[in-house]
N, C-alpha and C positions, 0 to 999 in steps of 0.2 A: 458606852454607846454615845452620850452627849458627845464627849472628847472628838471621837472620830469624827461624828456628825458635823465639829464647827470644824475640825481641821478640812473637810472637804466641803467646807462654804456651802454648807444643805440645811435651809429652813425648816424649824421645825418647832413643835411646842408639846413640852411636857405636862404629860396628865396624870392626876390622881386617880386609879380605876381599882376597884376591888373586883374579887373573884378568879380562884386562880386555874378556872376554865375561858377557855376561848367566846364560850355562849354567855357564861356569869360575865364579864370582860365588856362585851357586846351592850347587857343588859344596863350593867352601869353608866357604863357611856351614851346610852340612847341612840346606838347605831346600828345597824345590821351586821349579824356575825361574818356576811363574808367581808367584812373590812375589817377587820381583826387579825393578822397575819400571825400566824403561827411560823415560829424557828424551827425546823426538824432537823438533826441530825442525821444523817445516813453513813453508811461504810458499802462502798463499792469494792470489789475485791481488797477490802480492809482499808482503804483510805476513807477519807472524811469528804465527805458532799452534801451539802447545808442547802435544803429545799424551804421554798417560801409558801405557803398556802393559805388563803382564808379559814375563819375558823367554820366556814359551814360546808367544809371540805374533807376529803381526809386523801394523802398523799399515796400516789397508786406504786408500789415499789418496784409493778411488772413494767408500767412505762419508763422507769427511774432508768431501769437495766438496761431495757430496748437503745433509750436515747444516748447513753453512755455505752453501750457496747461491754457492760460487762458481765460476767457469768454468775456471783453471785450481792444483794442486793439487799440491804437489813438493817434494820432499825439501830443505831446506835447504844449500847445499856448506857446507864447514867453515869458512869466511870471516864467514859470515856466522851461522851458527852462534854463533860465539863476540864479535863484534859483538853479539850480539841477550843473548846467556846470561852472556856474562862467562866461557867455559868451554871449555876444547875441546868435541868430539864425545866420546864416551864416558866423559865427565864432567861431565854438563849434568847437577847439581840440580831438582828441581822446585821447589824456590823459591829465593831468594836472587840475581836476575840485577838488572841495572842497573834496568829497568823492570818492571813487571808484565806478564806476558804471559796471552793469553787463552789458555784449559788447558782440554783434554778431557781423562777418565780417560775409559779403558776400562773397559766394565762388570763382564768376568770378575777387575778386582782386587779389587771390594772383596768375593769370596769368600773372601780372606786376613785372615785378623783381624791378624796382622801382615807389615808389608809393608818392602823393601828398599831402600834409593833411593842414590843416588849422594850422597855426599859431598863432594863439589865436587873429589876428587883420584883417581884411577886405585886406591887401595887404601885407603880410607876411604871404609865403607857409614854409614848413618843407618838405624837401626827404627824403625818409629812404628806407630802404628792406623792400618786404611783412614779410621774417620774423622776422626782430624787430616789424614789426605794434604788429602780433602776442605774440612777448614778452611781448612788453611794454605796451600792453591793457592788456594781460591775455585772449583774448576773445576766444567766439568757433565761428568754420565756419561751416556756413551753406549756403544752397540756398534759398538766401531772396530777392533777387532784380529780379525785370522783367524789360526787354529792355524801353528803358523811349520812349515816344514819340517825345521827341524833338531829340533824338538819327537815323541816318540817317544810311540806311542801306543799301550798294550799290549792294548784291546780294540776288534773291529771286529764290529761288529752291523751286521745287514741293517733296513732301515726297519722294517718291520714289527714288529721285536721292540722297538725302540728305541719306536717310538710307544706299542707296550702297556704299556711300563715306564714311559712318562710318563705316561699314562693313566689305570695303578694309582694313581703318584704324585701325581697331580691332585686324585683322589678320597678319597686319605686327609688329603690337604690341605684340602679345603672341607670335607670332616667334623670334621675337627678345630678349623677355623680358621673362625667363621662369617662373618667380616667377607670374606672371600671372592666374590666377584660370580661369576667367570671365571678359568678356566685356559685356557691359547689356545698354539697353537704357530704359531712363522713361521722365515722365513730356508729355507733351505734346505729341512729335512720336510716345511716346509709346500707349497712350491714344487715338490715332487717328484725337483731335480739333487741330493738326499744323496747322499754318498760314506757309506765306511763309516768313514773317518777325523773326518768333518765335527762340529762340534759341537752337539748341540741348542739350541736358541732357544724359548725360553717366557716367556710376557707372562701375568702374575698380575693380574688388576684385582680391588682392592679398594674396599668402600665403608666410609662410620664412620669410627667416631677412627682412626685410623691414625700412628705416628711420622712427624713430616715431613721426617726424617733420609733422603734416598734409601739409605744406605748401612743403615742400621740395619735398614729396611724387605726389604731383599733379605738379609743375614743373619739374619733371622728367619723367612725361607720357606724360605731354600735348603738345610736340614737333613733337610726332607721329601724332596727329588729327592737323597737318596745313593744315585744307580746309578753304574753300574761305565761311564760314559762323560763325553766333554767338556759343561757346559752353562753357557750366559751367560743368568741370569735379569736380569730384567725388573720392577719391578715399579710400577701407574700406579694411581691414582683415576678414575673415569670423568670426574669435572669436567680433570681432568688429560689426560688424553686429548683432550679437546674442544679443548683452552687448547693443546697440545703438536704441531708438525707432523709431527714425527717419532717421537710416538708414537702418532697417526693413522693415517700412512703404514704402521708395523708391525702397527698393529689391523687395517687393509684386508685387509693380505695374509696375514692370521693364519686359522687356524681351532678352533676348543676342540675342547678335548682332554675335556670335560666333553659328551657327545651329547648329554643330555636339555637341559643349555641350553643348546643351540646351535639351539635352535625357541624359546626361551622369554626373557623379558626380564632374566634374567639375565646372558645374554650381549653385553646390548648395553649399550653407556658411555652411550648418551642417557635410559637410564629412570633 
């Protein structure tokens, strides 16, 4: 893990952390479990696909499929696990394995400006930035992780109040932020199956100069939505959108949180 880490000039500092849960991991370090990034192993039609997830997450394997386009989608046994990583299970690095593997994050890490990762030994953590995680995997972000159950959640809102605090949030965002096109909700709110535990889902499209850093691009919005619940931002260029199928597939089934553009070309990625 070090090794690869200096070969690709990525800042970082080694920590002593006991616990060989992602929550115990968390506890020792005095940080919040979703900065603790979990290595997961997957086999997509029997190949290997290394998903990143917080540990107050757990990796959704029907999204896994969707995004990949393949037909069947399953946890890697520990055999092969360590075949593919060089590592046991609960000690799979995200980078440093015999090969390079192809690596999704989940999108709720890179709301951690610093993040946890396995050190390739059961009590040896690594920090780094979300964006070296992003360099030094190569990987793409998506929304793959659902709230984990062992994950405790100390506020539950009914939809309605949850959507008007996005709402607010949306509007003090395009005011502020002109580059701005659309605020959009999906996943669940938008769907209507919320729980009161669920997390919100919100898709920002902006147009103009923009950072082409996904990671830098959603650290820079996700300051405006400080409410007192779970949220996996989003954030697309409308040419991006067009280009992206799976952030088509979420503009579909999205709807703004912005009403007056939501009749007006503002809300649409093709103007």
């Amino acid at each position: 893990m070090e090794e690869a880490l200096q070969r690709l000039g990525v800042a970082y500092r080694q920590i002593q952390a006991g616990g060989a849960r992602a929550d115990q991991a968390a506890r020792s370090l005095g940080v919040e479990p979703g900065a603790v990034v979990k290595s997961l192993l997957f086999l997509a039609d029997g190949e290997p696909v290394l998903v990143l997830v917080g540990g107050d997450r757990r990796a959704d394997p029907v999204r896994l499929r969707e995004l990949l386009g393949s037909r069947r989608v399953m946890i890697a046994p520990p055999e092969r696990v360590e075949e593919e990583t060089g590592f046991p299970p609960g000690a799979v690095p995200p980078v440093g394995h015999p090969a390079p593997l192809p690596t999704w994050i989940d999108a709720a890490l890179v709301h951690h400006p610093t993040l946890y990762c396995s050190g390739g030994a059961p009590d040896v953590m690594v920090a780094l930035s979300s964006q070296d995680l992003l360099r030094a995997t190569g990987g793409r972000i998506a929304r793959l992780g659902s709230v984990s159950s062992n994950s405790v959640k100390i506020f539950s809102l009914d939809r309605d109040e949850v959507v008007e605090r996005l709402r607010a949030a949306a509007y003090r965002l395009r005011v502020s932020c002109p580059e701005v096109q659309d605020v959009r909700l999906f996943g669940s709110l938008a769907r209507g199956d919320y729980v009161g535990t669920s997390d919100a889902d919100v898709l920002v499209i902006v147009e103009g100069e923009v950072p082409p850093d996904p990671i830098a691009r959603i650290q820079h919005f996700y300051p405006y939505f400080a409410l007192s619940i779970g949220l996996d931002l989003l954030v697309y260029t409308p040419a991006e959108i067009e280009q992206n199928a799976f952030a088509r597939r979420i503009y579909a089934e999205s709807e703004s949180l912005l009403v007056d553009s939501a009749a007006g070309h503002r809300g649409d990625p093709k103007d």
